[in-house]
N, C-alpha and C positions, 0 to 999 in steps of 0.2 A: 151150640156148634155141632153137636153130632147129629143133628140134620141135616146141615149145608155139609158136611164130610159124606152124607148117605143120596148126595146130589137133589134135595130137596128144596123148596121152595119158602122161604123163611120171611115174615114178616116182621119187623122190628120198628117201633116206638121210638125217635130217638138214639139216636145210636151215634157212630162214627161222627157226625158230623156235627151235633149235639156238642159234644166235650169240644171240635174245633172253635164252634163261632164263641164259645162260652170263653175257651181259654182264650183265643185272639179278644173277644172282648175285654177281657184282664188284659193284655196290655202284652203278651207275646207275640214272637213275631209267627206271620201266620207261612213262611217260607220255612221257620224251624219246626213249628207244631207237623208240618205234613212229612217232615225227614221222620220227626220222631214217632207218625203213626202209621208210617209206612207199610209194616208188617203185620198190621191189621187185616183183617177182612173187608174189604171196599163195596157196598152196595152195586149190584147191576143196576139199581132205578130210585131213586129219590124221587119222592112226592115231596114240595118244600110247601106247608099249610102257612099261608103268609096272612098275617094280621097286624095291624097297629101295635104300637107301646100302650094306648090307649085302653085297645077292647082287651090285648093282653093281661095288663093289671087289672081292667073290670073282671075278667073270668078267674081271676086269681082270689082277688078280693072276694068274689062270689061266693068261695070255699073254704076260705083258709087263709091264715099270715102266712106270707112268705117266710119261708126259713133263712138262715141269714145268709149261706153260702147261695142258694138259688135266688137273692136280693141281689146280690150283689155287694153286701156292706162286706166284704173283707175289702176289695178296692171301691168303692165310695165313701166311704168313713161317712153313710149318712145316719143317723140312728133310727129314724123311725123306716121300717123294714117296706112298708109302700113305697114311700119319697123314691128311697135307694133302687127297687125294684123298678119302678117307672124309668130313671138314670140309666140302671143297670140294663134292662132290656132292652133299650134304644139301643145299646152300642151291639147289642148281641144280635139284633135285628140289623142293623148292618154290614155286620160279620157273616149272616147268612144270605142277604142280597149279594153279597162279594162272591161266596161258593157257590152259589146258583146260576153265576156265570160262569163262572171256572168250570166247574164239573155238569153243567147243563142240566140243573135239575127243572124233575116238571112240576112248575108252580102254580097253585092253587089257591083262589081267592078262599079264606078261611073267615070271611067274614060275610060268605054270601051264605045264603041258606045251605043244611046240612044236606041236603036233597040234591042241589045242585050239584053238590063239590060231589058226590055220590056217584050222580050221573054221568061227571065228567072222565071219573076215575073209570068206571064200568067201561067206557063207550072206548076207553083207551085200550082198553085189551079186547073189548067185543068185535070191532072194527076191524083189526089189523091182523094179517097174518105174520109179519113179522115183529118184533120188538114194537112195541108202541113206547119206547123212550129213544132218545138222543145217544148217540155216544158220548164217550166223553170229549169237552172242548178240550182237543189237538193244542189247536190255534194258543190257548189262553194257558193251559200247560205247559209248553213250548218254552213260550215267553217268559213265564216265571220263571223254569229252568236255565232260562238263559241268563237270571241275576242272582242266583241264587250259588255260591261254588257249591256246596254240600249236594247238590243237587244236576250239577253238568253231566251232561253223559247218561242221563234217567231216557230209559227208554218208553216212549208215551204211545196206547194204543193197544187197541184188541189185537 
């Protein structure tokens, strides 16, 4: 954090939106999760690297057992820690198709070659003199706010 306080340029791994799709994947509601991460630091730009449950568990398995809480077995009560992962990432990979509309992130086929996705990313800041991302979706903020009481009256927008 005391880069982004020195107005610097901060790359992060997972982050904010990570803990969102994971907890709404748990089974919270995702109208309450965004009350309560409110006061967080909100990314300018989201790259969403979007892949299968498939090639996701293959790239897992590749390395390592999943551990139990990144399986998913505290809610899928499944025991073997693959099974539960495969279950558990589906719903989490949904959860983030959800936020990538919501908040407009720019999505990224992560199953096409690493070069490509490289290229795309590059050509989005090379290209452009202003922002090469989206603002946030108005529209789809809006809306949420609008069924959400803990949330009326949220002011949306740069």
């Amino acid at each position: 954090m005391p880069a982004l306080m020195r107005g610097k340029m901060v790359v992060a791994d997972r982050y904010l939106f990570t803990a969102l799709a994971r907890d709404a994947a748990r089974g919270l509601e995702l109208d309450w999760l965004l009350h309560i991460y409110a006061p967080f630091y909100w990314p300018d730009i989201v790259f969403y690297f979007s892949v299968s449950p498939e090639t996701s568990g293959k790239r897992i398995a590749a390395t390592r057992i999943p551990k139990y809480y990144e399986s998913g077995q505290d809610v899928t009560n499944i025991a073997d820690p693959f099974e539960s992962y495969h279950q558990f990432i589906s719903r989490v990979i949904q959860e983030y198709e959800a936020l990538a509309v919501i908040f407009n992130f720019i999505t990224v086929d992560a199953e096409a070659p690493i070069y490509d996705q490289h290229v795309i990313i590059r050509r989005l800041f090379q290209e452009s003199r202003e922002r090469p991302w989206p603002q946030w979706n108005e529209e789809a903020i809006t809306d949420w706010a609008q069924t959400v009481p803990l949330a009326r009256g949220v002011a949306v927008g740069s």
